[in-house]
C-alpha positions in Angstrom: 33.4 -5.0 10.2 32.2 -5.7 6.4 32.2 -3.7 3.5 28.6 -3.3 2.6 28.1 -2.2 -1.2 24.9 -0.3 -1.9 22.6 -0.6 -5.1 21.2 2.2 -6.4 17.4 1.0 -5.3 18.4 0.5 -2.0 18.8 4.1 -0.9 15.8 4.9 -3.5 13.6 2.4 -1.4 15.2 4.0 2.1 17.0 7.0 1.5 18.6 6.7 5.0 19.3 3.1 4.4 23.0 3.4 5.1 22.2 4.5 8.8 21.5 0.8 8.8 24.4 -1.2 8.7 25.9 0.2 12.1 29.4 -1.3 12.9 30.1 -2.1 9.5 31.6 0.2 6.2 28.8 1.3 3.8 30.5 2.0 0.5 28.9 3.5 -2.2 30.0 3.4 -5.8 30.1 6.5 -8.2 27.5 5.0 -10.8 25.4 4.7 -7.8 25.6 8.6 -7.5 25.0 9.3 -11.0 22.0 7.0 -11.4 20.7 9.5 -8.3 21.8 12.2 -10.1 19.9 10.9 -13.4 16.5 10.5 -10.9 16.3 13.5 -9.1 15.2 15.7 -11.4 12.3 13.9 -13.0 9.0 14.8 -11.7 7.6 12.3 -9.6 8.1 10.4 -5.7 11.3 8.6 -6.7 13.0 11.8 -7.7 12.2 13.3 -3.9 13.3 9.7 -2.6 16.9 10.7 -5.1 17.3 14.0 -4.0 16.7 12.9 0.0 19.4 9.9 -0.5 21.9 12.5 -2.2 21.7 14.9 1.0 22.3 12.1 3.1 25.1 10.7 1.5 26.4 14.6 1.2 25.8 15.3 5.1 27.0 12.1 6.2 30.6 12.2 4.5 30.9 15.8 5.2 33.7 16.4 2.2 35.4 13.3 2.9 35.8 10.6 0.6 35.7 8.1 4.0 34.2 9.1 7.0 33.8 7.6 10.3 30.1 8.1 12.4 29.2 8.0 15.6 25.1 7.0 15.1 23.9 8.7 18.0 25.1 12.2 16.4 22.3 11.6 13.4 20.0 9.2 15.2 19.1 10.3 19.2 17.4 6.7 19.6 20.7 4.8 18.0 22.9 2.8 20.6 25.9 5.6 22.1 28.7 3.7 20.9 27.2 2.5 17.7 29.6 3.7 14.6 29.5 3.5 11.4 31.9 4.4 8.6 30.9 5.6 5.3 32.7 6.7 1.6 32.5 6.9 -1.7 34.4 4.7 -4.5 35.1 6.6 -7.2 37.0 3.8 -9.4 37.4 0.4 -8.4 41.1 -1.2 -8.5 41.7 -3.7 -11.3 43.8 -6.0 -9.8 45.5 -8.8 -11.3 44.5 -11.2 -8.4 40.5 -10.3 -9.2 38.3 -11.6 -12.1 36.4 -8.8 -12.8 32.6 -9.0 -15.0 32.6 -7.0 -18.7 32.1 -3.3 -17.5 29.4 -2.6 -20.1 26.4 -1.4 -18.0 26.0 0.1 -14.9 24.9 -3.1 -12.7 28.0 -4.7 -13.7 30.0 -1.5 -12.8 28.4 -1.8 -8.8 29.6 -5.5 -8.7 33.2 -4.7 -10.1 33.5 -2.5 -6.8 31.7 -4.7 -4.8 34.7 -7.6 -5.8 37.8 -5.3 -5.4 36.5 -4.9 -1.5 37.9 -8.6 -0.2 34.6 -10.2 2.0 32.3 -7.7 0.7 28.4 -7.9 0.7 26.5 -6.5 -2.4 22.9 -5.4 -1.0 20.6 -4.9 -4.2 16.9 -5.8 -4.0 17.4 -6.4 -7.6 16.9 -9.8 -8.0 18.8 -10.1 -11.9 21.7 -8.0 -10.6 22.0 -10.9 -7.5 22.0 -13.7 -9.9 24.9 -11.6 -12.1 26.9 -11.0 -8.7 26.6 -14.7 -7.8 28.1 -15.7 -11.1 31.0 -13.1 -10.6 31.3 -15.3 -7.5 30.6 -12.3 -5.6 28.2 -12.6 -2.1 25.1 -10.4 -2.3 21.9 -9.9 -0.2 18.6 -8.3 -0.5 18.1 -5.4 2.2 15.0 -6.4 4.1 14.5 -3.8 6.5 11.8 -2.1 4.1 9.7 -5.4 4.5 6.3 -5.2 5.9 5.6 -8.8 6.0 7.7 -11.9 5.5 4.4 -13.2 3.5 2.1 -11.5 2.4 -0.5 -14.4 2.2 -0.5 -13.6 6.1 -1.9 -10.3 5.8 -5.4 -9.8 7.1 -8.3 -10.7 5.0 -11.0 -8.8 6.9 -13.3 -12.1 7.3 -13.4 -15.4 8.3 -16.2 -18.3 8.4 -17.2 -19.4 11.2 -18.8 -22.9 11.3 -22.1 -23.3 13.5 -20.7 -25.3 16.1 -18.8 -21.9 17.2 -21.6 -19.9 17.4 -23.7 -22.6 19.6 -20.7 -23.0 21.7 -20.6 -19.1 22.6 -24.0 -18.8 23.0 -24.0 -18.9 26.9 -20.8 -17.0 27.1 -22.4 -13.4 24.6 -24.1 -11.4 26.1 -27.3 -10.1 23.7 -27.7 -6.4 23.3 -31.9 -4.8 22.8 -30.1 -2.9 19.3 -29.5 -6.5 18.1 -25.4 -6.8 19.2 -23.4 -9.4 20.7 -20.5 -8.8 23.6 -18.5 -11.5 22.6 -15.4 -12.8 24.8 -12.4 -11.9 23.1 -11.3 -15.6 24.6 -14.1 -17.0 22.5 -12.9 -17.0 18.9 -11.0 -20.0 17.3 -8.1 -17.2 16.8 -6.5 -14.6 18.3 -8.4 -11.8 19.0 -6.5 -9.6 21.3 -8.6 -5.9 20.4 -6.6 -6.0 17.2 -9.9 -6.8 15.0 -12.0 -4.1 14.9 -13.6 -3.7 11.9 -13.1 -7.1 11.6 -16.0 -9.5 9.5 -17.3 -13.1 11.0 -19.9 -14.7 9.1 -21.8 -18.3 8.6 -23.8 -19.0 5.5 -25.9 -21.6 6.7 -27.5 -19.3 9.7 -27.5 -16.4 7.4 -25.7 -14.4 9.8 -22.8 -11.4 9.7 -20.7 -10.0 12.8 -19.4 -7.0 12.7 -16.6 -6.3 15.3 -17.5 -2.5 16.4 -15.1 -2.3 19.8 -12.9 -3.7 21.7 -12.3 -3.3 25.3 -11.2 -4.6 29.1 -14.6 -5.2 31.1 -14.6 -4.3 35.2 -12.5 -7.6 35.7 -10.1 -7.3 33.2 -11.5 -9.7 30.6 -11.1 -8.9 27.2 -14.3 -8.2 25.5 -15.4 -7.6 21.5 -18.8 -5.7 20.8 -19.6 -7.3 17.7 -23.0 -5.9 15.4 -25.4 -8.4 14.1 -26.7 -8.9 10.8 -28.4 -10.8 8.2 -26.3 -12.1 5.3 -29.1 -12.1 2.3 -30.1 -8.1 3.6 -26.7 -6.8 3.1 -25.9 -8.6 0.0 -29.3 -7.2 -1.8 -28.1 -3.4 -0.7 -27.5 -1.3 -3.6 -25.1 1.5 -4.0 -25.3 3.7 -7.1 -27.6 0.9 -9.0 -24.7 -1.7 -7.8 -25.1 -4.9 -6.2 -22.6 -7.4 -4.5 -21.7 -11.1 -6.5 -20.4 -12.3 -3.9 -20.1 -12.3 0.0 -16.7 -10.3 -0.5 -18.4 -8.0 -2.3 -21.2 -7.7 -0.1 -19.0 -6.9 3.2 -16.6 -4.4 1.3 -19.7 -2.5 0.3 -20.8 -2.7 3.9 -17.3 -1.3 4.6 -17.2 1.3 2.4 -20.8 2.6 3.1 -20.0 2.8 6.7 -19.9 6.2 8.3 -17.4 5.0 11.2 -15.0 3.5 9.1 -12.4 6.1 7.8 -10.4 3.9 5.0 -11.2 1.0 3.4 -8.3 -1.1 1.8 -9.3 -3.2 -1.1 -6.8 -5.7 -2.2 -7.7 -8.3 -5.0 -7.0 -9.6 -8.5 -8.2 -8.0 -11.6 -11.7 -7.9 -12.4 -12.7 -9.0 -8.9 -15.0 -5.3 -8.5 -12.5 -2.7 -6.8 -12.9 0.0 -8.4 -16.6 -0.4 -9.4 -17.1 -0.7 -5.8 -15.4 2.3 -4.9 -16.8 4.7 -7.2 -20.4 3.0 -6.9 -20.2 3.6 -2.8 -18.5 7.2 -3.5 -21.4 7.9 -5.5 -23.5 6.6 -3.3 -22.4 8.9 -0.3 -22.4 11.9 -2.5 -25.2 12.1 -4.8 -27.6 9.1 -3.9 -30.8 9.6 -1.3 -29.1 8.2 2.1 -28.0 10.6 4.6 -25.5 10.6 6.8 -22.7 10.9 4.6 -20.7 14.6 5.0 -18.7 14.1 1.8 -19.6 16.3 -1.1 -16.3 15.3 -3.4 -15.1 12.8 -4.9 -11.2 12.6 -5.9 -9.7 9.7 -8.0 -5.6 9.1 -8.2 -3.8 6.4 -9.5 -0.1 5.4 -10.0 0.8 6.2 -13.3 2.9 3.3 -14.7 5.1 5.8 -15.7 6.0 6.9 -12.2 4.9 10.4 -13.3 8.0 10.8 -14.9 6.3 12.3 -18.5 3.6 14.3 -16.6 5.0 17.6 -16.9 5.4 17.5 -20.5 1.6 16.1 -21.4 -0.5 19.1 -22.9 -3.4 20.6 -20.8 -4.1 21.3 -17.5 -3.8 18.7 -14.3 -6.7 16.5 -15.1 -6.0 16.8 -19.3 -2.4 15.1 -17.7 -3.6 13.0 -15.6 -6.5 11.6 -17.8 -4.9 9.1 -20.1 -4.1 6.9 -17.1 -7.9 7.1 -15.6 -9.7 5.2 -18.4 -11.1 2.8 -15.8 -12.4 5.2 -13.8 -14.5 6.4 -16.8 -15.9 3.1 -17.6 -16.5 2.1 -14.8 -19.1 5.2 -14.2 -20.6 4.6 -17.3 -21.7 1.3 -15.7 -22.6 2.7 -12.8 -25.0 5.0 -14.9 -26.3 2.0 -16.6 -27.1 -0.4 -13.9 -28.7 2.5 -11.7 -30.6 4.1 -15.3 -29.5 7.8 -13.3 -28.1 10.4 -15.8 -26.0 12.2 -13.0 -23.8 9.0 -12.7 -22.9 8.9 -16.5 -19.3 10.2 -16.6 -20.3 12.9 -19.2 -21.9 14.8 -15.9 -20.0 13.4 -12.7 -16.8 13.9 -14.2 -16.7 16.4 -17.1 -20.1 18.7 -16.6 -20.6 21.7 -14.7 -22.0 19.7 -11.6 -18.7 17.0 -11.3 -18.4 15.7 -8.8 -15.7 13.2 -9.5 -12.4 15.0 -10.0 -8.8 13.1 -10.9 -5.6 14.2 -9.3 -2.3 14.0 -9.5 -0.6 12.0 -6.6 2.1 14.0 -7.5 0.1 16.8 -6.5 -0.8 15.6 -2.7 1.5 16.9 -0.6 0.4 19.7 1.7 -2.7 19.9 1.2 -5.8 18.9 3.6 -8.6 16.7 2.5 -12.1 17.5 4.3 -15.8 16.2 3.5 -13.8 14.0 0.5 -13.7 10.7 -0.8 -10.2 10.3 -2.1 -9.9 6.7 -3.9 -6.2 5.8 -4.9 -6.4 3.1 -7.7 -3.2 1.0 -8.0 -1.4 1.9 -5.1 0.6 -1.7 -5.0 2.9 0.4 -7.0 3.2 2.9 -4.0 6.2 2.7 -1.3 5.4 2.3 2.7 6.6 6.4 2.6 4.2 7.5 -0.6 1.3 6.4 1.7 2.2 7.8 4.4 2.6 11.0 2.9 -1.1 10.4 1.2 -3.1 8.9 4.0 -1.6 12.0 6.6 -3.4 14.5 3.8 -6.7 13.0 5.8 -8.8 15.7 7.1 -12.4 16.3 8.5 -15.0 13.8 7.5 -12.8 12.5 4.6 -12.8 8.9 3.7 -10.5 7.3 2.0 -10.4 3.8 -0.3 -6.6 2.2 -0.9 -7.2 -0.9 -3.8 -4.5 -2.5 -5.5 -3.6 -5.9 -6.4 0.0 -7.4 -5.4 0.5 -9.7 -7.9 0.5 -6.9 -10.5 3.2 -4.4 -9.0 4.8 -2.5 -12.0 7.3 -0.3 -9.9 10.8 -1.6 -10.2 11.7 -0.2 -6.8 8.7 -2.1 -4.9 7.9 -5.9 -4.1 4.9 -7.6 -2.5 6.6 -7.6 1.0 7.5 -3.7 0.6 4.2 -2.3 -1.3 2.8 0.6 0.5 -0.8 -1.1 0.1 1.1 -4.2 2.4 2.4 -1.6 4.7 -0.9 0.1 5.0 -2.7 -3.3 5.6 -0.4 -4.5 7.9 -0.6 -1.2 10.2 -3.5 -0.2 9.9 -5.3 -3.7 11.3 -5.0 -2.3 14.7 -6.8 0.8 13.8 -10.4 1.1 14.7 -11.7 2.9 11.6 -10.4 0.7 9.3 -11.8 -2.2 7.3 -9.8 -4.7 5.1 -11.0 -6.5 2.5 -9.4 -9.2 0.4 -12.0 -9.5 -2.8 -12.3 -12.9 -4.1 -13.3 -13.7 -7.9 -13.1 -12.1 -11.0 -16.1 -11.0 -13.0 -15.0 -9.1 -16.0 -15.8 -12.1 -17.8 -14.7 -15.8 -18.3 -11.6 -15.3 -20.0 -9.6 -12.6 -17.3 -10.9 -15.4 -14.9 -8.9 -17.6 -17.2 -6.1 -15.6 -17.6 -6.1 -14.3 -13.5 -6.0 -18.1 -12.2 -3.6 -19.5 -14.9 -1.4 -16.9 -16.8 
């Protein structure tokens, strides 16, 4: 049995996180509490995670200071003789025998406990308090379990290029469809496809040609087949949504995403500049106020993640969108481009957002839980910043012919409490590849001009 010390981020990334570390004693240290206690009553998705991890702690140790589990009585699916024992450390023991750090700030306070307990493993996912506890000569780990991915370079891309030697090779195995579809082999791609790549994009530039992976499914014999729709590469990258065309083939497929009636989230994940939000709001616009039909959505909604964490919503003047305005400036411009390129007043943001007739309204995410989204677009901008449980909590808000569009970019994640590997925009990309009305798109280039391409590829 170890004595595993908890940092304050680790039960604000997983408030059960000390259910965890079965056959082992979970200690947590007083400043730990307090720096709870200092969260929980600010107005935003970490406070909730504070206030959750408090209860815990409280029902777990049941007015003990140390108090020994048995898993299975919290957790029905946990082994029956898994245990686990749990307390608090008010004050750490300054023993002659221990070099303790300077006791000047609260990090330093957690690895003064975490060295009075003899073998003990500090788990932080703080990577500055790790390097402090190494120096102390104290052991310390990062807690993994809220990782998505061990790389997020694997995560799907939502395309691939296929060379022409692939598609002659196949050509005797497809079977060709009067509407202008393939039945593709699952057995048939270079990678593999096991009915996990629906909504799935396979193109070749030199035959001018785009697959579109509609279904997958076992034939008569058991054989793994893909239904994939056909379609011309220079037609889809001339379509226009809201006066907006594609720059690149990226471009053009997550349009072709996002303007697709069957597909009920897009994910858009790419570095600044490289058209996420433009593409959103143009395809938004598109499906609400632009001559196609089809489309059953009649409002749009635009959140982001306010650097902030909305910790200083509440005390910003106005109502909810006078709030949550100051962090939606690129929603705004980007409209007024979208009014420009497509010369159609109803686009300018005047109109679509402030007039009588918007229909683009911000919201708080602050502001999601319970309610049901129906005939909506609902856009979150930014949500690298959101944790695996914020997006849950967002995408489950999903109701009747409501689409909704996830873009963020994970090398720009500004929430302390969040990595790459632990980003709810990795967590929704990762599970949500196996879902058939779903499409993910990693955009490729920036085009804000030549010096954020400068600074993107070499800052």
């Amino acid at each position: 049995m170890k004595n595993i010390i908890l940092d304050t981020n680790i039960l604000l990334n997983d408030p059960r996180a000390i259910f965890n570390f079965a056959e082992n004693h979970v200690v947590i240290p007083m400043t730990v509490l307090e720096e709870l206690d200092n969260i929980k009553g600010r107005e935003n998705n970490i406070a909730k995670d504070a206030r959750v991890a408090i209860r815990t702690i409280n029902k777990t140790i049941d007015g003990q200071t140390v108090n020994n589990i048995r898993l299975s009585d919290i957790d029905p699916t946990a082994h029956p003789e898994a245990t686990l024992s749990v307390g608090v450390v008010a004050k750490y023991d300054e023993s002659d025998s221990i070099k303790f750090v300077t006791n000047d700030s609260p990090d330093n306070d957690i690895i003064n406990v975490a060295l009075s307990f003899v073998g003990s493993v500090l788990v932080s996912n703080d990577v500055n308090m790790r390097i402090k506890a190494i120096c102390a000569g104290q052991h310390s780990e990062e807690y993994s379990s809220d990782r998505v991915v061990d790389d997020v370079d694997h995560l799907p891309t939502g395309y691939k290029e296929v060379d022409t030697n692939w598609l002659d090779g196949i050509s005797d195995q497809c079977k060709f469809k009067s509407c202008g579809g393939m039945i593709i082999p699952a057995s048939c791609y270079p990678w593999n496809c096991d009915g996990g790549n629906i909504g799935f994009y396979i193109y070749n530039e030199e035959l001018d040609w785009v697959g579109y992976i509609t279904d997958a499914y076992e034939d008569d014999n058991g054989v793994m087949q893909t239904e994939v729709q056909s379609k011309r590469l220079s037609e889809m990258s001339k379509r226009r949504c809201a006066g907006i065309i594609p720059k690149n083939i990226q471009q053009t497929m997550a349009i072709d995403a996002l303007m697709n009636t069957d597909c009920s989230i897009a994910i858009l994940n790419g570095p600044a500049g490289s058209g996420k939000t433009l593409l959103a709001l143009a395809a938004a616009s598109e499906m609400c106020k632009g001559k196609k039909k089809g489309y059953r959505v009649d409002e749009v909604l635009f959140a982001r993640t306010e650097d902030t964490g909305f910790a200083e919503i509440g005390f910003l003047p106005g109502d909810e969108k006078a709030k949550v305005g100051p962090w939606l400036g690129a929603a705004i411009d980007n409209m007024e481009v979208i009014a420009r390129e497509s010369k159609d007043k109803q686009f300018h943001p005047s109109i679509s957002i402030d007039g009588d007739e918007a229909f683009i309204h911000f919201k708080s995410l602050g502001f999601f839980r319970g309610r049901s989204f129906n005939n909506k677009v609902v856009i979150i901008d930014e949500a690298q910043n959101l944790t695996a449980t914020q997006v849950k909590t967002i995408l489950s808000r999903a109701g009747e012919h409501c689409k909704f569009v996830l873009m963020g970019n994970l090398k720009q994640i500004d929430n302390d409490f969040v990595s790459a590997n632990s980003s709810g925009l990795t967590y929704a990309s990762e599970k949500l590849r196996a879902f058939p009305g779903a499409s993910i798109i990693q955009l490729d280039g920036v085009f804000r001009s030549p010096l954020a391409e400068f600074v993107e590829e070499t800052f």
